[in-house]
C-alpha positions as CSV (number, residue, x, y, z in Angstrom):
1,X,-16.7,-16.2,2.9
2,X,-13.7,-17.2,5.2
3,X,-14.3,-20.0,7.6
4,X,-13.4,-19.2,11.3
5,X,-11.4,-21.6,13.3
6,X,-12.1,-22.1,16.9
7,X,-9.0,-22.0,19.0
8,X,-5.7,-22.3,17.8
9,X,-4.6,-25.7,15.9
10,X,-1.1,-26.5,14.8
11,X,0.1,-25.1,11.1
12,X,3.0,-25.5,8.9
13,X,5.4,-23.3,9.8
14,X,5.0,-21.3,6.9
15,X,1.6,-20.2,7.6
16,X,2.2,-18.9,10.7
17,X,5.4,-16.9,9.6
18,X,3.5,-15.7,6.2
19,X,0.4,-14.6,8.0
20,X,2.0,-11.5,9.3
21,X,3.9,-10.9,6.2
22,X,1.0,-10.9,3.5
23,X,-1.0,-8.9,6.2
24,X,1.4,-5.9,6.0
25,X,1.3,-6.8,2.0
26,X,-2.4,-5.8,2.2
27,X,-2.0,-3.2,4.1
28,X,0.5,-1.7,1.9
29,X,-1.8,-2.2,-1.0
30,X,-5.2,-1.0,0.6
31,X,-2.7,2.2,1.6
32,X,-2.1,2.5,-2.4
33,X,-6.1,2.2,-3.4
34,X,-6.7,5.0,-0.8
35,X,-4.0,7.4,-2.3
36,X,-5.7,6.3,-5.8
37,X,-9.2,7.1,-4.2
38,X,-7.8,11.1,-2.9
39,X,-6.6,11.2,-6.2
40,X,-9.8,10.8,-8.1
41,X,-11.8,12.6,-5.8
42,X,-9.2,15.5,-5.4
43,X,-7.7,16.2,-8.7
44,X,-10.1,15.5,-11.0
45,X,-13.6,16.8,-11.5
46,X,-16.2,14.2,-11.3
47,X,-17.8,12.0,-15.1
48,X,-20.7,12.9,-16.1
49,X,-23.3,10.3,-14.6
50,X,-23.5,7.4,-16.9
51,X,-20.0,7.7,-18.6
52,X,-18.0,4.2,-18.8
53,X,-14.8,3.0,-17.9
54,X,-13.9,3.7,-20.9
55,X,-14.5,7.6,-20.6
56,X,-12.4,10.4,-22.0
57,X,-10.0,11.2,-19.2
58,X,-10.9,13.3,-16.4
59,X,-10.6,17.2,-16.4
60,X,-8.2,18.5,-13.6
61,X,-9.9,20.2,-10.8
62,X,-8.5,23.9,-10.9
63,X,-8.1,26.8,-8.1
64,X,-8.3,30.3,-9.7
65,X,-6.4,33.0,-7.7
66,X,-7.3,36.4,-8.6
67,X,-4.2,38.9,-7.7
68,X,-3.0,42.9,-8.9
69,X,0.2,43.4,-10.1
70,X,1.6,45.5,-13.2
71,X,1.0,44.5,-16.6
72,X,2.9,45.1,-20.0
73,X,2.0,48.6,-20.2
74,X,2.9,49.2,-16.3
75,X,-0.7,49.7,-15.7
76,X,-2.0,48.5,-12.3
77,X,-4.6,45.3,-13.7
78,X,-5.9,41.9,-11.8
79,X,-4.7,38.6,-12.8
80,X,-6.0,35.4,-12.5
81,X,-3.9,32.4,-12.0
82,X,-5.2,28.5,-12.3
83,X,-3.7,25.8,-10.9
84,X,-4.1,22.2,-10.8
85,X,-5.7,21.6,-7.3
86,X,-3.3,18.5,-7.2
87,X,-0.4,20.8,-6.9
88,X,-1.6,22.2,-3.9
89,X,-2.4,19.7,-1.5
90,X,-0.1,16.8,-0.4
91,X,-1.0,13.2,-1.4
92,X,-1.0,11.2,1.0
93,X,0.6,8.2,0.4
94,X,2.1,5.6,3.1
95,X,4.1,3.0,3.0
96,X,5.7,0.2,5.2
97,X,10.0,1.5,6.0
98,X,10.6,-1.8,8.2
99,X,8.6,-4.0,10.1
100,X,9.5,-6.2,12.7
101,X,7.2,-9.3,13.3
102,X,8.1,-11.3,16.8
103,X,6.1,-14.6,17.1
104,X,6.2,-17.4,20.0
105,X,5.6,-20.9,18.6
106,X,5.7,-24.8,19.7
107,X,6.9,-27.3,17.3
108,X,4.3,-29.9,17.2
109,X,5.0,-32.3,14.7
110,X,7.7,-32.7,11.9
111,X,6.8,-34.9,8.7
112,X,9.3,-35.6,5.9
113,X,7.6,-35.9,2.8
114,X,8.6,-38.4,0.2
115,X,8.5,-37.3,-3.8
116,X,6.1,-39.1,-5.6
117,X,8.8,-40.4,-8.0
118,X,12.3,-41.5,-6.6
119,X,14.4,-38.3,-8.2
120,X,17.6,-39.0,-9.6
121,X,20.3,-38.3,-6.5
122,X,22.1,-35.1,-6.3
123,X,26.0,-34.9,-7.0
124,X,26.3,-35.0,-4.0
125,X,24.5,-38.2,-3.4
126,X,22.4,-37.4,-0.8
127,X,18.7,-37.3,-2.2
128,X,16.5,-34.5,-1.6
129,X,13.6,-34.5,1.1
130,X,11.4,-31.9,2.1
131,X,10.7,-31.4,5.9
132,X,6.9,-30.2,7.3
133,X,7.3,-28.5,10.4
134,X,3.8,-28.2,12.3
135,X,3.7,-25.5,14.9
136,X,1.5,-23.5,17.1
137,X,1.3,-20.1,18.6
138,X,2.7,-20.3,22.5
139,X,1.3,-17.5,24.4
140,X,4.2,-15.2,25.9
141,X,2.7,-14.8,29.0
142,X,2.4,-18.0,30.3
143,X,4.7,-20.0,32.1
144,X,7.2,-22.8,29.9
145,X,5.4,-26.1,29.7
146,X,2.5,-24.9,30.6
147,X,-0.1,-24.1,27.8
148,X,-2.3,-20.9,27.9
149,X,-5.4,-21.2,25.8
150,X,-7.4,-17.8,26.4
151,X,-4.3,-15.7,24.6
152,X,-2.0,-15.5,22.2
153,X,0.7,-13.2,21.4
154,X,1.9,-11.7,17.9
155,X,4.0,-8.3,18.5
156,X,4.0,-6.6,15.0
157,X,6.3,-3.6,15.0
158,X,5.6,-1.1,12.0
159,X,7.8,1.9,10.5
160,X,5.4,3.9,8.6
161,X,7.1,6.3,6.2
162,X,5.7,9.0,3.1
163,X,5.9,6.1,0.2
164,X,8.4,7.3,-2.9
165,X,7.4,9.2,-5.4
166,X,6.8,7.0,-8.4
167,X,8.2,8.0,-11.9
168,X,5.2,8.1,-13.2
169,X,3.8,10.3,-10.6
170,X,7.2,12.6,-11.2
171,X,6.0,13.3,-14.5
172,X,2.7,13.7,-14.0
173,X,3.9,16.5,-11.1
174,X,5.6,18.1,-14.1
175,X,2.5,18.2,-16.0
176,X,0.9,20.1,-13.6
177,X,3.3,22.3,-13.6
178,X,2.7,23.2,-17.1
179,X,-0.7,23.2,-17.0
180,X,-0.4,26.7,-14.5
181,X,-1.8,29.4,-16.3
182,X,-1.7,32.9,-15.9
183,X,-3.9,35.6,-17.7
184,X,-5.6,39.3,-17.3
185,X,-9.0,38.7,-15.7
186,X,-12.0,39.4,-18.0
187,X,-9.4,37.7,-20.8
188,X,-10.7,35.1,-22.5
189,X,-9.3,31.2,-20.2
Protein backbone atom coordinates (compact mmCIF):
# COMPACT_ATOMS: atom_id res chain seq x y z
CA UNK A 1 0.00 0.00 0.00
CA UNK A 2 1.38 3.49 -0.85
CA UNK A 3 2.11 5.75 2.03
CA UNK A 4 0.49 9.28 1.69
CA UNK A 5 2.46 12.34 2.39
CA UNK A 6 0.93 15.23 4.04
CA UNK A 7 1.78 18.44 2.37
CA UNK A 8 4.34 18.97 -0.02
CA UNK A 9 8.15 18.28 1.11
CA UNK A 10 11.18 19.00 -0.96
CA UNK A 11 12.41 16.11 -3.63
CA UNK A 12 15.19 15.55 -5.83
CA UNK A 13 14.66 17.01 -8.83
CA UNK A 14 14.26 13.96 -10.60
CA UNK A 15 11.25 12.91 -8.81
CA UNK A 16 9.35 15.72 -9.42
CA UNK A 17 10.25 15.88 -13.23
CA UNK A 18 9.69 11.83 -13.51
CA UNK A 19 6.42 11.81 -11.78
CA UNK A 20 4.54 13.20 -14.66
CA UNK A 21 6.49 11.25 -17.05
CA UNK A 22 5.96 7.54 -15.70
CA UNK A 23 2.30 8.77 -15.07
CA UNK A 24 1.66 9.15 -18.84
CA UNK A 25 3.88 5.70 -19.05
CA UNK A 26 0.98 4.09 -17.10
CA UNK A 27 -1.40 5.52 -18.75
CA UNK A 28 -0.15 4.48 -22.10
CA UNK A 29 0.13 0.94 -20.78
CA UNK A 30 -3.35 0.66 -18.93
CA UNK A 31 -4.64 2.13 -22.58
CA UNK A 32 -2.80 -1.09 -24.08
CA UNK A 33 -4.41 -3.80 -21.33
CA UNK A 34 -7.93 -2.19 -22.27
CA UNK A 35 -7.40 -2.73 -26.12
CA UNK A 36 -6.11 -6.29 -24.99
CA UNK A 37 -9.37 -6.69 -22.77
CA UNK A 38 -11.95 -5.54 -26.17
CA UNK A 39 -9.97 -7.92 -27.85
CA UNK A 40 -10.72 -10.96 -25.79
CA UNK A 41 -14.06 -10.09 -25.14
CA UNK A 42 -14.81 -9.01 -28.76
CA UNK A 43 -13.09 -11.36 -31.04
CA UNK A 44 -13.01 -14.40 -29.49
CA UNK A 45 -15.71 -16.60 -28.03
CA UNK A 46 -15.39 -17.21 -24.37
CA UNK A 47 -13.17 -20.88 -22.66
CA UNK A 48 -14.98 -23.15 -21.50
CA UNK A 49 -15.33 -22.68 -17.59
CA UNK A 50 -12.37 -24.29 -15.92
CA UNK A 51 -9.89 -24.26 -18.93
CA UNK A 52 -6.19 -22.97 -18.06
CA UNK A 53 -3.90 -20.57 -19.16
CA UNK A 54 -2.65 -22.91 -20.98
CA UNK A 55 -5.86 -23.49 -23.14
CA UNK A 56 -6.06 -24.27 -26.88
CA UNK A 57 -6.48 -20.80 -28.45
CA UNK A 58 -9.62 -19.12 -28.67
CA UNK A 59 -12.23 -19.60 -31.52
CA UNK A 60 -12.93 -16.30 -33.38
CA UNK A 61 -16.31 -14.85 -32.82
CA UNK A 62 -18.10 -14.91 -36.26
CA UNK A 63 -21.11 -12.73 -37.87
CA UNK A 64 -23.03 -14.74 -40.53
CA UNK A 65 -24.71 -12.63 -43.28
CA UNK A 66 -27.26 -14.36 -45.14
CA UNK A 67 -27.62 -12.58 -48.82
CA UNK A 68 -29.33 -13.74 -52.71
CA UNK A 69 -27.37 -13.45 -55.47
CA UNK A 70 -26.72 -15.87 -58.57
CA UNK A 71 -24.96 -18.92 -58.27
CA UNK A 72 -22.91 -21.15 -60.71
CA UNK A 73 -25.80 -22.34 -62.65
CA UNK A 74 -27.34 -18.62 -62.70
CA UNK A 75 -30.05 -19.76 -60.45
CA UNK A 76 -31.29 -17.14 -57.94
CA UNK A 77 -29.90 -18.99 -54.32
CA UNK A 78 -29.09 -17.36 -50.64
CA UNK A 79 -25.64 -17.26 -49.44
CA UNK A 80 -24.26 -17.00 -46.25
CA UNK A 81 -21.07 -15.13 -45.51
CA UNK A 82 -18.91 -15.43 -42.02
CA UNK A 83 -16.77 -13.06 -40.90
CA UNK A 84 -14.48 -12.57 -38.13
CA UNK A 85 -16.44 -10.08 -35.85
CA UNK A 86 -12.83 -8.46 -35.34
CA UNK A 87 -12.97 -7.23 -38.88
CA UNK A 88 -15.94 -5.40 -38.26
CA UNK A 89 -15.51 -3.25 -35.49
CA UNK A 90 -12.67 -0.74 -34.84
CA UNK A 91 -10.20 -1.49 -31.94
CA UNK A 92 -9.82 0.94 -30.02
CA UNK A 93 -6.49 1.61 -29.20
CA UNK A 94 -4.92 5.03 -27.85
CA UNK A 95 -1.89 6.29 -27.56
CA UNK A 96 0.05 9.44 -26.23
CA UNK A 97 1.28 11.82 -29.87
CA UNK A 98 3.02 14.52 -27.58
CA UNK A 99 2.63 15.65 -24.17
CA UNK A 100 3.65 18.70 -22.75
CA UNK A 101 4.29 18.73 -18.83
CA UNK A 102 4.75 22.46 -17.33
CA UNK A 103 5.80 22.39 -13.59
CA UNK A 104 6.67 25.45 -11.03
CA UNK A 105 9.41 24.51 -8.62
CA UNK A 106 11.78 26.16 -5.71
CA UNK A 107 15.22 24.99 -5.33
CA UNK A 108 15.67 24.10 -1.81
CA UNK A 109 18.79 22.63 -1.26
CA UNK A 110 21.73 21.43 -3.47
CA UNK A 111 24.13 18.57 -2.12
CA UNK A 112 27.27 17.32 -3.94
CA UNK A 113 27.83 13.95 -3.28
CA UNK A 114 31.20 12.41 -2.89
CA UNK A 115 32.07 8.69 -4.43
CA UNK A 116 32.71 6.38 -2.01
CA UNK A 117 36.18 5.61 -3.57
CA UNK A 118 38.28 8.63 -4.84
CA UNK A 119 37.96 7.65 -8.87
CA UNK A 120 40.80 7.97 -10.88
CA UNK A 121 40.54 11.79 -12.51
CA UNK A 122 39.26 12.21 -15.95
CA UNK A 123 41.60 13.33 -19.01
CA UNK A 124 40.61 16.10 -18.42
CA UNK A 125 41.57 16.35 -14.82
CA UNK A 126 38.75 17.56 -13.38
CA UNK A 127 37.14 14.69 -11.09
CA UNK A 128 33.66 13.76 -11.38
CA UNK A 129 30.93 14.86 -8.79
CA UNK A 130 27.36 14.32 -8.85
CA UNK A 131 25.07 17.29 -7.80
CA UNK A 132 21.51 16.60 -5.72
CA UNK A 133 19.20 19.29 -6.37
CA UNK A 134 16.24 19.33 -3.80
CA UNK A 135 13.17 21.12 -5.00
CA UNK A 136 9.59 21.83 -4.31
CA UNK A 137 6.38 22.49 -6.19
CA UNK A 138 5.74 26.55 -6.12
CA UNK A 139 2.18 27.16 -6.65
CA UNK A 140 1.52 29.35 -9.85
CA UNK A 141 -0.92 31.39 -8.43
CA UNK A 142 0.64 32.87 -5.69
CA UNK A 143 2.67 35.82 -5.54
CA UNK A 144 6.96 35.46 -5.83
CA UNK A 145 8.36 35.01 -2.42
CA UNK A 146 5.49 34.26 -0.98
CA UNK A 147 4.62 30.54 -0.31
CA UNK A 148 1.08 29.12 -0.97
CA UNK A 149 0.39 25.93 0.80
CA UNK A 150 -3.38 25.07 0.05
CA UNK A 151 -2.42 24.49 -3.94
CA UNK A 152 -0.18 23.38 -6.20
CA UNK A 153 -0.02 23.55 -9.87
CA UNK A 154 1.12 20.75 -12.54
CA UNK A 155 -0.38 21.66 -16.12
CA UNK A 156 -0.18 18.32 -18.11
CA UNK A 157 -0.98 18.86 -21.79
CA UNK A 158 -1.87 15.57 -23.69
CA UNK A 159 -2.16 14.75 -27.55
CA UNK A 160 -4.18 11.62 -27.73
CA UNK A 161 -3.94 9.96 -31.07
CA UNK A 162 -5.29 6.15 -32.73
CA UNK A 163 -1.95 4.15 -31.54
CA UNK A 164 -0.08 2.38 -34.70
CA UNK A 165 -0.92 -0.58 -35.92
CA UNK A 166 1.52 -3.12 -34.66
CA UNK A 167 3.12 -5.74 -37.18
CA UNK A 168 1.85 -8.30 -35.45
CA UNK A 169 -1.60 -6.96 -35.46
CA UNK A 170 -1.10 -6.34 -39.44
CA UNK A 171 -0.88 -9.87 -39.88
CA UNK A 172 -3.20 -10.99 -37.71
CA UNK A 173 -5.75 -8.31 -39.78
CA UNK A 174 -4.66 -10.50 -42.85
CA UNK A 175 -5.65 -13.54 -41.15
CA UNK A 176 -8.97 -12.48 -40.84
CA UNK A 177 -9.13 -11.78 -43.95
CA UNK A 178 -8.69 -15.24 -44.93
CA UNK A 179 -10.63 -16.61 -42.61
CA UNK A 180 -14.03 -14.85 -44.67
CA UNK A 181 -16.00 -17.54 -45.91
CA UNK A 182 -18.58 -17.64 -48.35
CA UNK A 183 -20.96 -20.72 -49.09
CA UNK A 184 -24.72 -21.72 -50.26
CA UNK A 185 -26.89 -21.67 -47.20
CA UNK A 186 -28.10 -25.20 -46.11
CA UNK A 187 -24.27 -26.18 -47.37
CA UNK A 188 -22.42 -27.89 -45.13
CA UNK A 189 -19.83 -24.64 -42.83
Amino acid sequence: MAQLIRGIHSLELFELLSAPLVAMIQADAQAARATVEFIEAVGFVAPEPGAGEDREPGRLRMAHFRYQKLDENNDLKEFVVSVPLLALVPIPSLQIKQARVSLLARITDVAAEKPAAEPAAPAGGIPARRLRIFAKPVASSGAKGREVRASFDLEVQISLGQADLPAGMEKVFNVLDQAIRERKSGAEP
